[in-house]
C-alpha positions in Angstrom: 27.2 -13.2 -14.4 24.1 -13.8 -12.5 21.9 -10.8 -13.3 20.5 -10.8 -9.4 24.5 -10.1 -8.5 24.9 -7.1 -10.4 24.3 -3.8 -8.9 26.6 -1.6 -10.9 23.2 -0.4 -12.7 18.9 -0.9 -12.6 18.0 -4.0 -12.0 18.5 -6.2 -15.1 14.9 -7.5 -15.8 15.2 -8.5 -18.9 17.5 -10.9 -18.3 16.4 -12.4 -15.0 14.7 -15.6 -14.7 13.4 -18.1 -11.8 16.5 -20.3 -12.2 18.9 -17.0 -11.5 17.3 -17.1 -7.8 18.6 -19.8 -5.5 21.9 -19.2 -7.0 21.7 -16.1 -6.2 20.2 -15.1 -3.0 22.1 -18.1 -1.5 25.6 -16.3 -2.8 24.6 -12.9 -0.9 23.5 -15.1 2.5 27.2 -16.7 2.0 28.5 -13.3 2.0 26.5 -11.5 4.8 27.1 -14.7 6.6 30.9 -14.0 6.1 30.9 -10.4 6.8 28.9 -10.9 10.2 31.6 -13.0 11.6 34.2 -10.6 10.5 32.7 -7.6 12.1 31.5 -9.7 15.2 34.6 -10.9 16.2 36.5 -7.9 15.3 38.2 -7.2 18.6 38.4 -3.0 17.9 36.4 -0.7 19.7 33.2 -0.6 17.1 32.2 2.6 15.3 30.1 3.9 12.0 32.7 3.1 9.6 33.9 -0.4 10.9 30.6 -1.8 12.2 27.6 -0.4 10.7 29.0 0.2 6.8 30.3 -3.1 6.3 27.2 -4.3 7.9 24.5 -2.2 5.8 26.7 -2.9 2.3 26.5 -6.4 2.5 22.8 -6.6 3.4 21.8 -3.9 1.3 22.8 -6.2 -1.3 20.9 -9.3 -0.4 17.4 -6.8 0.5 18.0 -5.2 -3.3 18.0 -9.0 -4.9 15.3 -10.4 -2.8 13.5 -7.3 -3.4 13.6 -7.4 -7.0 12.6 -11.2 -7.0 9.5 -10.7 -4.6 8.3 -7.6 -6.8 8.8 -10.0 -10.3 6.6 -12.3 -8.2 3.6 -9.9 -7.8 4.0 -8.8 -10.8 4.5 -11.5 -13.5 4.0 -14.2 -11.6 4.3 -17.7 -12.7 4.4 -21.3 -11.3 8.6 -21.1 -11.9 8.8 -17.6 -10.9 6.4 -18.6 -7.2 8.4 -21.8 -6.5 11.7 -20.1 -7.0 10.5 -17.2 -4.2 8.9 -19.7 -2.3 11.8 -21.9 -2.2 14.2 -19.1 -0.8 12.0 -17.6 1.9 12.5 -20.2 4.4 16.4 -19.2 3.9 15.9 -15.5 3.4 13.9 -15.5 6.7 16.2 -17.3 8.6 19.4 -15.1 7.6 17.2 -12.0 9.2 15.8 -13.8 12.6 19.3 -15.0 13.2 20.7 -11.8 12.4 18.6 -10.1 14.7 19.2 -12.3 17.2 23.0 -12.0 17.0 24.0 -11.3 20.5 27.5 -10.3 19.1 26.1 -7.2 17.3 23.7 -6.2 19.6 26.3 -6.2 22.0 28.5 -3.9 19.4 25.3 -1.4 18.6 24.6 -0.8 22.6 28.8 -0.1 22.4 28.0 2.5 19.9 25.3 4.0 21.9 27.2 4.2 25.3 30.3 6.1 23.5 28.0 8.2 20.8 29.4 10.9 22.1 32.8 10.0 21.2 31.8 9.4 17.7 29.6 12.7 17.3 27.6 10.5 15.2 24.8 12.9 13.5 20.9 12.8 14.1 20.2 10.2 11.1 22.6 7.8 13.0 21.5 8.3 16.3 17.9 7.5 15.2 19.3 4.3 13.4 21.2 3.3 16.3 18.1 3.8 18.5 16.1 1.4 15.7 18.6 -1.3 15.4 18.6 -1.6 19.7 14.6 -1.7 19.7 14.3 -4.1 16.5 17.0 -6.5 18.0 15.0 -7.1 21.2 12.1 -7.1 19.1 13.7 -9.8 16.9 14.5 -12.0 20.2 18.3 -11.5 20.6 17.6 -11.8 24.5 15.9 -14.6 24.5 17.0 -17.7 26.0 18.6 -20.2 23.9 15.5 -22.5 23.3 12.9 -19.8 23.4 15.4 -18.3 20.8 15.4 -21.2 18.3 11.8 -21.2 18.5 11.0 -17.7 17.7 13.0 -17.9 14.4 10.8 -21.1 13.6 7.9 -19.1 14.2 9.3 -16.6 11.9 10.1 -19.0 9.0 6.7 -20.3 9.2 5.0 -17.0 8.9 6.8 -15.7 6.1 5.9 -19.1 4.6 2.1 -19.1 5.5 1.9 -15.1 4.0 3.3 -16.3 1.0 0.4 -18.7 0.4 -1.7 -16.3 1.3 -1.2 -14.0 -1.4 -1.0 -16.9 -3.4 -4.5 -18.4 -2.9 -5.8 -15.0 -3.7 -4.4 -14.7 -6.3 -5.5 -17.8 -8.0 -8.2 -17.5 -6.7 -9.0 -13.9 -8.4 -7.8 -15.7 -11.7 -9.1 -18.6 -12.1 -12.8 -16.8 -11.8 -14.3 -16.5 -15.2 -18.0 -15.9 -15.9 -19.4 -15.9 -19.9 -22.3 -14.0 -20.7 -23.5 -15.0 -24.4 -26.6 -12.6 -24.2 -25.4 -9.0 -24.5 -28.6 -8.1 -22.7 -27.0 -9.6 -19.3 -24.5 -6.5 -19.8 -27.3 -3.6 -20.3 -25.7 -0.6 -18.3 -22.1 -1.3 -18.8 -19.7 1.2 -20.3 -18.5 0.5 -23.7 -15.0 0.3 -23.3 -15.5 -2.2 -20.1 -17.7 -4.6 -22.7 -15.0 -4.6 -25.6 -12.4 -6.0 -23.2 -14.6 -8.4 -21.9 -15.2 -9.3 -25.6 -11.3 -9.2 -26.2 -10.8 -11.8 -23.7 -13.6 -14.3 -24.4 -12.2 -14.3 -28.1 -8.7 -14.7 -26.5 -9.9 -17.9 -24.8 -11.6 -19.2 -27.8 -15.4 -18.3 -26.4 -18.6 -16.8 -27.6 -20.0 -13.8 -25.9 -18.0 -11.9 -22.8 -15.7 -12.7 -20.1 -15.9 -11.4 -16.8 -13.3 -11.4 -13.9 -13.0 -10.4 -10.6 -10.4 -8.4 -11.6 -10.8 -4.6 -10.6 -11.1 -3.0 -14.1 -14.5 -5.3 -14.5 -15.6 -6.0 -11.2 -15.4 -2.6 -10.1 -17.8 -1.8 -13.2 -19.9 -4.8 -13.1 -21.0 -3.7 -9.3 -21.4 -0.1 -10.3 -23.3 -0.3 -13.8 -24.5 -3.4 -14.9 -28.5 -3.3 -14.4 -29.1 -7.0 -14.1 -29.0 -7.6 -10.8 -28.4 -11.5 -10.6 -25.3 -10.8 -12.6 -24.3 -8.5 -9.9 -25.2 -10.9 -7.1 -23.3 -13.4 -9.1 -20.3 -11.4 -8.9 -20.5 -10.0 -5.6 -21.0 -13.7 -4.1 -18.0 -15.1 -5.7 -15.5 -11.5 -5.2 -16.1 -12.4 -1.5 -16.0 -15.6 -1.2 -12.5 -16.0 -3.2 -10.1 -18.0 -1.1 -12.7 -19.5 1.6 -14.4 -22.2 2.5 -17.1 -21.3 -0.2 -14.9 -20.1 -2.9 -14.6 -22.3 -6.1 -12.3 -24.7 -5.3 -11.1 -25.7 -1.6 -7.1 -25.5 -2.6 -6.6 -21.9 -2.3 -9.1 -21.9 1.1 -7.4 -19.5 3.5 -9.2 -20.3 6.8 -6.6 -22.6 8.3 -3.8 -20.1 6.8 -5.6 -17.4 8.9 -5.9 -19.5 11.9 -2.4 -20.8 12.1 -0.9 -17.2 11.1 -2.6 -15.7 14.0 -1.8 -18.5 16.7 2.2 -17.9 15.5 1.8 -14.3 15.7 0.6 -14.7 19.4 3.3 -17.2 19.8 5.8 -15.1 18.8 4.3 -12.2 21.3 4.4 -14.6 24.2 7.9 -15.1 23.2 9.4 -11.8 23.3 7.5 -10.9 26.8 4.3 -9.2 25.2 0.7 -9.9 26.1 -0.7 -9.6 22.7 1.2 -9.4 18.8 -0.9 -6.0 18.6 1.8 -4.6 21.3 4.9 -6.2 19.2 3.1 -4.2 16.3 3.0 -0.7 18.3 6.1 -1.0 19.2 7.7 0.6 15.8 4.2 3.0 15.8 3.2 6.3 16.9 0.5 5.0 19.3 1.5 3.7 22.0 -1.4 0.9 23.1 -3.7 -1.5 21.6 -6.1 0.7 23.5 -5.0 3.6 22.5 -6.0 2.8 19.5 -9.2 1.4 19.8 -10.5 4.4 21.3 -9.2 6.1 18.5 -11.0 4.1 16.3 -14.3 4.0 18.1 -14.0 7.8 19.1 -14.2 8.1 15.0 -16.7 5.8 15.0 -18.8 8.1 17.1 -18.4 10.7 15.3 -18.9 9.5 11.6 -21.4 6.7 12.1 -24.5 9.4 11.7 -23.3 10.4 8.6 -23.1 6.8 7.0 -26.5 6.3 8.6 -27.8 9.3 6.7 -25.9 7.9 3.3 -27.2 4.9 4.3 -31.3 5.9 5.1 -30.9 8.3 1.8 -29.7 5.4 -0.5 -32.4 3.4 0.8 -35.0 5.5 0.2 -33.7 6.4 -3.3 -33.8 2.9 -4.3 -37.3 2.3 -2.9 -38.9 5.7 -4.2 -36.9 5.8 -7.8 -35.6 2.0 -8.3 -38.6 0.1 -7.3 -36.4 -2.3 -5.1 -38.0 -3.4 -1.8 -34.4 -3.8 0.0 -30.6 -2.8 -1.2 -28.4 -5.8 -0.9 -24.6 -5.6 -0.8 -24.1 -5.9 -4.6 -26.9 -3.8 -5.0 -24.5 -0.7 -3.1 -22.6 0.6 -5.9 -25.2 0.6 -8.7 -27.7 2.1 -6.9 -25.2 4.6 -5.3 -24.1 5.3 -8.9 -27.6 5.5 -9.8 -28.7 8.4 -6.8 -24.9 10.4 -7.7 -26.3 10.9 -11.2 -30.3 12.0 -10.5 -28.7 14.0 -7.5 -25.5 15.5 -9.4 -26.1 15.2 -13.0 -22.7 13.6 -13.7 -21.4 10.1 -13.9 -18.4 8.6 -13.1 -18.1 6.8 -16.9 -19.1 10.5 -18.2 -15.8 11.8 -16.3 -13.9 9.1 -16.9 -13.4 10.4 -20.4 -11.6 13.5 -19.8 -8.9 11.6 -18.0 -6.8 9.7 -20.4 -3.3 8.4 -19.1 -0.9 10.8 -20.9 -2.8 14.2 -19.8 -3.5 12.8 -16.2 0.4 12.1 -16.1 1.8 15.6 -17.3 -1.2 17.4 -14.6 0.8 15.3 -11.8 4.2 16.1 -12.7 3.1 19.9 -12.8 2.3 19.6 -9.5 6.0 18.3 -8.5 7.2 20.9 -10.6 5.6 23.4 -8.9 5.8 22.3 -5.4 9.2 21.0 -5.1 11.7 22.5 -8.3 11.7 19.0 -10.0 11.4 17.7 -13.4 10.2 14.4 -14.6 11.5 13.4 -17.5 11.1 10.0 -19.9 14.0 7.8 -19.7 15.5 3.8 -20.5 16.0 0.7 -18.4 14.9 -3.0 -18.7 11.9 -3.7 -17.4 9.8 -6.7 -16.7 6.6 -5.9 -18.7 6.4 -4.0 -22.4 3.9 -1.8 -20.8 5.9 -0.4 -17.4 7.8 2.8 -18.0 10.8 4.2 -16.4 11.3 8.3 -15.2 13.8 10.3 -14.0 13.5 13.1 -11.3 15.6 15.8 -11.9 16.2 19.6 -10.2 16.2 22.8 -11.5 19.8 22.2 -12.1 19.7 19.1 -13.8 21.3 17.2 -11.0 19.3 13.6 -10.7 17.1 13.4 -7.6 15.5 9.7 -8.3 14.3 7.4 -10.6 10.6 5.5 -10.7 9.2 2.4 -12.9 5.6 2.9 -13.6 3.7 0.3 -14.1 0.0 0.8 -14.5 -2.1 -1.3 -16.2 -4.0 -4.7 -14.7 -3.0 -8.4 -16.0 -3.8 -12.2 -15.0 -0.3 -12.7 -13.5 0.0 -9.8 -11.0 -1.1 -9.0 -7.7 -4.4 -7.0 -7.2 -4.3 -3.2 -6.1 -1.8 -0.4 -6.0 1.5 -0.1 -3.7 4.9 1.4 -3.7 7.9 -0.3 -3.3 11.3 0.4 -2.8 14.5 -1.0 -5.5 16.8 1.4 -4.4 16.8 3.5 -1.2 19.6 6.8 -0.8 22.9 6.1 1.1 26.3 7.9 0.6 28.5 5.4 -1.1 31.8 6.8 -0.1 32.7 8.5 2.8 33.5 12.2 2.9 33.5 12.3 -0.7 30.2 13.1 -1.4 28.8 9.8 -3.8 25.3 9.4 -3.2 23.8 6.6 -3.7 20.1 7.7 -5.6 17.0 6.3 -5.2 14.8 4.3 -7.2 11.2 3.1 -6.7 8.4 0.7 -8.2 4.9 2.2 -8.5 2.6 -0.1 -9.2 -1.7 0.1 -9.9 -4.3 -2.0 -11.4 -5.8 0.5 -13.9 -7.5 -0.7 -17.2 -5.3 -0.6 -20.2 -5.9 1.0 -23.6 -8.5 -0.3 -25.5 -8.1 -0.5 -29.3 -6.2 3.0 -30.5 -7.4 5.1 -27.5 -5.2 5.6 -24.7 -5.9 4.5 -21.2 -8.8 5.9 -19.5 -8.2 6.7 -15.8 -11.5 6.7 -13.4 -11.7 10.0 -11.1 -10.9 7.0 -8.1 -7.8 5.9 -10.8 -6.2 9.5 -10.5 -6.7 9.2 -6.9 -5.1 6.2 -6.4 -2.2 7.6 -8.6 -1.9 10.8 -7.0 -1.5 8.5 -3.8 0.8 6.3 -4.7 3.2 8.9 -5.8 3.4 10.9 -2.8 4.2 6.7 -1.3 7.5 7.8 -3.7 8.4 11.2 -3.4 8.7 10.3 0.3 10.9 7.3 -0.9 12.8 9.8 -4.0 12.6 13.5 -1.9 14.7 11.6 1.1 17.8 13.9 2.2 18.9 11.3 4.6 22.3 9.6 3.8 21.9 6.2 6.3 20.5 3.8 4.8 18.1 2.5 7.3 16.4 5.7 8.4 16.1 6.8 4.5 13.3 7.0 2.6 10.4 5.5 4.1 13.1 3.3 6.1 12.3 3.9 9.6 9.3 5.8 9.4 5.9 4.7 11.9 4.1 2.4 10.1 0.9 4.8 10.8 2.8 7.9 9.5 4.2 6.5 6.2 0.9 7.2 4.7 0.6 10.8 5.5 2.8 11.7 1.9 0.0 9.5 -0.2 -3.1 10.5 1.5 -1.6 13.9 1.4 -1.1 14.0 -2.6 -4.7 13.3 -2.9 -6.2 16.2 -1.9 -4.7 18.0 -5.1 -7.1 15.8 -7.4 -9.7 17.8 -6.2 -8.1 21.2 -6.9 -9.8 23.0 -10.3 -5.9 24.8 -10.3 -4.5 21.5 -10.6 -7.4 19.6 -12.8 -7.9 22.0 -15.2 -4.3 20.9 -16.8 -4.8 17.5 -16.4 -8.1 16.4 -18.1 -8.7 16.2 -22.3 -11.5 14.7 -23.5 -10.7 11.2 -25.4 -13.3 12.2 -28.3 -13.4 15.8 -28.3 -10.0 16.9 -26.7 -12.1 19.8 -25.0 -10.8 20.1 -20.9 -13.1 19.4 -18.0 -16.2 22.0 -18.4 -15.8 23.4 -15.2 -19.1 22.9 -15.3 -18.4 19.4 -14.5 -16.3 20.1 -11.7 -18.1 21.9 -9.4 -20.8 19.2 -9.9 -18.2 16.8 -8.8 -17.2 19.2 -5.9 -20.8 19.4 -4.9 -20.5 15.3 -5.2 -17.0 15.2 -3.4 -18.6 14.2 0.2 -21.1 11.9 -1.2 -21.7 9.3 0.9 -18.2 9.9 2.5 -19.6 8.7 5.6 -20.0 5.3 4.8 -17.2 4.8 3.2 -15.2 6.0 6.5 -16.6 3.4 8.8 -16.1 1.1 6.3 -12.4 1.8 6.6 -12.9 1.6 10.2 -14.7 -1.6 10.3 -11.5 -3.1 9.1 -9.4 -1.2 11.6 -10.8 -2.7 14.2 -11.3 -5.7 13.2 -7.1 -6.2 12.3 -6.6 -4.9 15.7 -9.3 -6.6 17.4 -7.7 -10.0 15.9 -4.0 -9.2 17.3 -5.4 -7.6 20.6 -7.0 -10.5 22.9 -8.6 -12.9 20.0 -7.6 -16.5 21.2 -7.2 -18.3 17.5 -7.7 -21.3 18.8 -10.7 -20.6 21.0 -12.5 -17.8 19.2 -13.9 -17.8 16.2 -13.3 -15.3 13.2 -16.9 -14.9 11.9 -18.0 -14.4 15.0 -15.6 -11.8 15.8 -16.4 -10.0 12.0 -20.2 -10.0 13.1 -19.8 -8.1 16.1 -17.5 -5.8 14.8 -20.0 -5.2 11.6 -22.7 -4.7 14.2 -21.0 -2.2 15.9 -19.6 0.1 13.4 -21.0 -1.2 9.7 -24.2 0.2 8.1 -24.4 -1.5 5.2 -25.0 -4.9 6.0 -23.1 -7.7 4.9 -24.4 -11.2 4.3 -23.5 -13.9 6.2 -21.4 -15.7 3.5 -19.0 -12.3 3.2 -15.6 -13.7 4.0 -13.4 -10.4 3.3 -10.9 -11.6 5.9 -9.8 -14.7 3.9 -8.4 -12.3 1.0 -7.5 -9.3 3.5 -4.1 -9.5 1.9 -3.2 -5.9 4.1 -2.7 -8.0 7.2 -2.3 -11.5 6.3 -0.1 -11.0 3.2 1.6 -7.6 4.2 3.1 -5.0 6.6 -0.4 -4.0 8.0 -1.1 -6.4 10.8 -2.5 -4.7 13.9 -1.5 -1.4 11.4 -4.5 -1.3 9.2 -5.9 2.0 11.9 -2.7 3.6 10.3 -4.6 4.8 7.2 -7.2 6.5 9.2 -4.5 7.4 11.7 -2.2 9.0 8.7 -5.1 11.1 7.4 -5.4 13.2 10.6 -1.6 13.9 9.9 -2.2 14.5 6.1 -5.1 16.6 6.2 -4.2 18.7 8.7 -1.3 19.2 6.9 -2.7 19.6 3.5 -4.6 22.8 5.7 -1.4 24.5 5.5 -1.5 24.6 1.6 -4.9 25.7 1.8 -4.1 28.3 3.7 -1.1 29.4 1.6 -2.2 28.8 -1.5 -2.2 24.6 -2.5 0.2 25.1 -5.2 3.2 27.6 -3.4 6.1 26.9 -3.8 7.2 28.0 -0.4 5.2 25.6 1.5 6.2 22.9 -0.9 9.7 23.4 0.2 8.9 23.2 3.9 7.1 20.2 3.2 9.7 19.0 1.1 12.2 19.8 4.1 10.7 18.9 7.1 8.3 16.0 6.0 9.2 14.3 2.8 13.0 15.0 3.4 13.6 13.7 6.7 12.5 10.6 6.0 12.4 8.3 9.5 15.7 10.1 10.6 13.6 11.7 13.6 9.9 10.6 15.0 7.0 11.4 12.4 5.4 13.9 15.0 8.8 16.0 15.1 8.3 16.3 11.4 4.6 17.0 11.6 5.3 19.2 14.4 8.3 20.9 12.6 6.5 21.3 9.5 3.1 23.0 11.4 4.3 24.4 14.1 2.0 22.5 16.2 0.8 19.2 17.0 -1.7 17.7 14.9 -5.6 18.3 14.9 -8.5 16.3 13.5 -10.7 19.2 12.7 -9.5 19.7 8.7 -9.9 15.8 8.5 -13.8 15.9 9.6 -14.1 18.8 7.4 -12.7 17.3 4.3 -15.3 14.4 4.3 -18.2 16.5 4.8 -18.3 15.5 8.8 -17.6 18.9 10.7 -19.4 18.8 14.1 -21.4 21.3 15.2 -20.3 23.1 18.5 
């Protein structure tokens, strides 16, 4: 049996391979095919059970295949593996445009709607209901017959033009490889970040080190490494991956960008919208491309003086203690490393040791523990890599909640950067008598692994990003909703689905919660807490630059889907401006961040990428409840559990904000988090 048709069980990874796809997914297209004609021209009055059940089991099962085959693809990729994917998505894509195009089933949905009362269908399903009518006008099921065809072209292309996208960065990031034969090149680097570099020259039958643009050494390289050209060297080519001045012109993104923006105006114009930055909104919490500009700026306002003051401190820092006339980009994170240590006595490499991966991992499952009444525990199921692991969440009662694959560690053949995806989202299986369906999630980072016989060392940013990723799956695993496409993260605002992750991180910076997660790798001592008030007093450091960093991107995504003509206007123009007017680090001229922004042009976050910023007022705020309780209680982590993480996108993300606080939200604990409080 094909392994991608069985789901009696976990995905069967080890047994998967690129020839099992086309088989496959073109089997589980047959069958929805098949079942949407049945349930179309089924001439009984349409309800739950004979509309929307058959409908969501049949597609469930195609979204769990493809699912599995796009996550295999970002994370052991390979030329078979790529070709396979890339050879379904024009299929895949067209199922889903013409499915949300069906004029038959939006026809039998707005039936639904008009006699909801007859079926006393529950909250979840009258939110699901509500989706489905929005998403089919959004996917052009009124649409003439022409314009119609059309707009699913537009989709097939798109899907087609992200995948390259991805693609070309990716390569890109790989085939980058810099040997340094004199070990005096590497003066300032940590230890462990120099023996992997070693490691992999060796590996490729070379004298001296290896370097990569991959995070575990570039991130390092730009923060320790005292030679500057080797920084610059770095810096020029982490940049300029997948541009016109990257390397090698086949993985040059510019016309991708281009074309992917004229087909998401396209497709706009199509559906009756000025701009794709509308389409976006659409599914948000804010309502206008305005809106959110003015959100974004309005934060500009208020944090810029604080990155200028980072900014005019590390300046002067680097002039007065460095000896260097002007701070470049590359030069940023060294000399900001440099100023964090003569200022706070601490570096990051000197913290870095107390957090190796097993401790860090038991400190964040006491927190679950804790807040919610679960248990993680170890447990079996293929997987795709010897180094990913596989949990089960459990309650007090032993009863599973979830599962999760964790898979942790950097390599050549997967995607950069840290995400959580679904495999298995919550549905009850059989009507009335009570089989759930439970679900299971991928949790991916880009950490360094072990080096030699010492476990993996996390950086204080690593435990971060883990912390944040996991709250991405309790609000995936902690779902009480039983319909399928409001469960989960399914149906939630794309600018609220990060208030569970942004929300986790606060608890890094707890000494209740550190103090059981930190050992030293050497001396197995805890975190001196010592240390961690130096790294409290550090917590804010230069917090305002990084914020309008975040918000230089935010409105540049939106500025590019709100009123940019692709054809017309150009890009680098745009990403001046937009640096001129929020930035305060300058960037040089040959920065081309946009051609390997994967966020918008490989992923969900086109005219979303505000929704981080946009989340945070939502998480903070309600992390301020914790704070005010007590950040561990148990009590408030079972309101949260109830009202936030459990509803999942059964009702709007405000009436589970507001449900949880008892008020709307407020940016005040935001501002004060990052050291920005305003004075009266």
């Amino acid at each position: 049996m094909n392994p991608l048709l069985d789901f009696s069980t976990l995905p069967r990874f080890s047994t998967i391979t690129p020839a099992d796809v086309k088989p496959a997914i073109e089997q589980l297209i047959v069958d929805a095919r098949a079942t949407v004609e049945t349930i179309a021209i089924d001439s009984a009055p349409p309800s739950w059970q004979n509309f929307v059940t058959p409908l969501d089991d049949v597609t469930e099962r195609l979204s769990r295949a493809w699912g599995v085959v796009g996550h295999l693809n970002a994370v052991v990729n390979s030329p078979e593996l790529r070709d396979a994917y890339n050879g379904m998505l024009p299929a895949t894509t067209e199922f889903w445009s013409s499915l949300s195009q069906d004029e038959r089933l939006f026809a039998k949905y707005k039936q639904i709607r008009a006699c909801s009362g007859t079926f006393a269908l529950n909250a979840a399903q009258n939110k699901a209901i509500d989706n489905e009518l929005r998403d089919f006008l959004l996917g052009g099921a009124e649409l003439e017959a022409d314009r119609k065809t059309r707009f699913k072209a537009v989709q097939e292309e798109l899907s087609t033009l992200m995948s390259t996208f991805n693609d070309n960065v990716l390569d890109a990031t790989n085939a980058f490889a810099f040997f340094v034969e004199n070990e005096s090149a590497l003066a300032g680097l940590p230890g462990d970040v120099k023996t992997v570099a070693r490691e992999a020259a060796v590996k490729d039958g070379k004298a001296g080190w290896k370097l990569t643009l991959h995070q575990p050494c570039y991130g390092p390289v730009m923060q320790y490494a005292d030679f500057r050209p080797l920084r610059e060297h770095l810096y020029r080519a982490y940049v300029t991956r997948a541009s016109e001045l990257g390397a090698d012109q086949k993985w040059n993104n510019s016309a991708v960008i281009t074309r992917i923006l004229q087909l998401r105006a396209e497709s706009a114009s199509l559906l009756g919208y000025r701009n794709y930055a509308e389409v976006s909104l659409a599914t948000k919490m804010a309502e206008t491309p305005a809106e959110v500009i003015a959100f974004i700026e309005d934060m500009v306002k208020k944090a810029k003086p604080f990155a200028e003051r980072d900014w005019r401190e590390l300046v002067d820092y680097a002039r007065g203690s460095l000896n260097m006339t002007a701070v470049e980009a590359w030069d940023v994170s060294y000399v900001s490393e440099k100023l964090r240590e003569q200022r706070y006595a601490f570096s990051d490499n000197e913290v870095k040791q107390y957090f190796p991966e097993g401790k860090v991992l038991q400190g964040l499952f006491r927190v679950i523990e804790t807040l919610y009444g679960l248990k993680v525990t170890p447990s079996t199921a293929e997987t795709w890599h010897k180094d990913v692991r596989f949990f089960n969440l459990v309650d007090q009662s032993g009863d599973l909640v979830g599962q999760f694959y964790l898979d942790l560690y950097a390599r050549d053949a997967k995607r950069g950067g840290a995400w959580m995806d679904d495999a298995i989202n919550r549905r009850r299986t059989h009507e009335g008598a009570g089989g759930v369906q439970r679900p299971v999630a991928f949790l991916t980072c880009n950490f360094a692994a072990p080096v030699g016989d010492k476990p993996a060392l996390f950086t204080f940013d690593d435990v971060i990003t883990l912390f944040h990723e996991f709250g991405h799956g309790l609000h995936q695993l902690l779902t009480e909703v039983d319909e399928l496409s409001v469960s989960g993260i399914n149906g939630v605002e794309w600018d609220a689905v990060e208030l569970p992750s942004q929300f986790m991180e606060n608890f890094c910076w707890e000494w209740e919660v550190l103090s059981h997660m930190t050992q030293h790798v050497d001396s197995g001592e805890t975190l001196p807490r010592k240390l961690f008030d130096k790294m409290i007093a550090a917590k804010n450091f230069q917090t305002g630059m990084a914020f309008v960093r975040q918000l230089e991107f935010s409105l540049l995504d939106m500025r590019l889907h709100a009123g940019f003509n692709a054809q017309t206007d150009h890009l680098l123009t745009l990403m001046k401006a937009i640096r001129e007017q929020v930035a305060v680090v300058k960037s040089p001229d040959f920065n081309r961040m946009a051609h390997a922004f994967g966020h918008i042009f490989g992923g969900g976050y086109a005219a979303g990428y505000y929704s981080y910023k946009w989340a945070e007022v939502l998480s903070a705020d309600a992390y301020a409840a914790f704070e005010e309780s007590g950040v561990l209680n148990p009590e408030t982590g079972a309101r949260f559990r109830r009202e936030v993480l459990g509803r999942g996108g059964s009702r709007s993300a405000l009436a589970s904000f507001t449900a949880f606080r008892g008020r709307k939200p407020e940016m005040e604990a935001l501002l004060r988090h990052n050291g920005m409080k305003l004075s009266a």
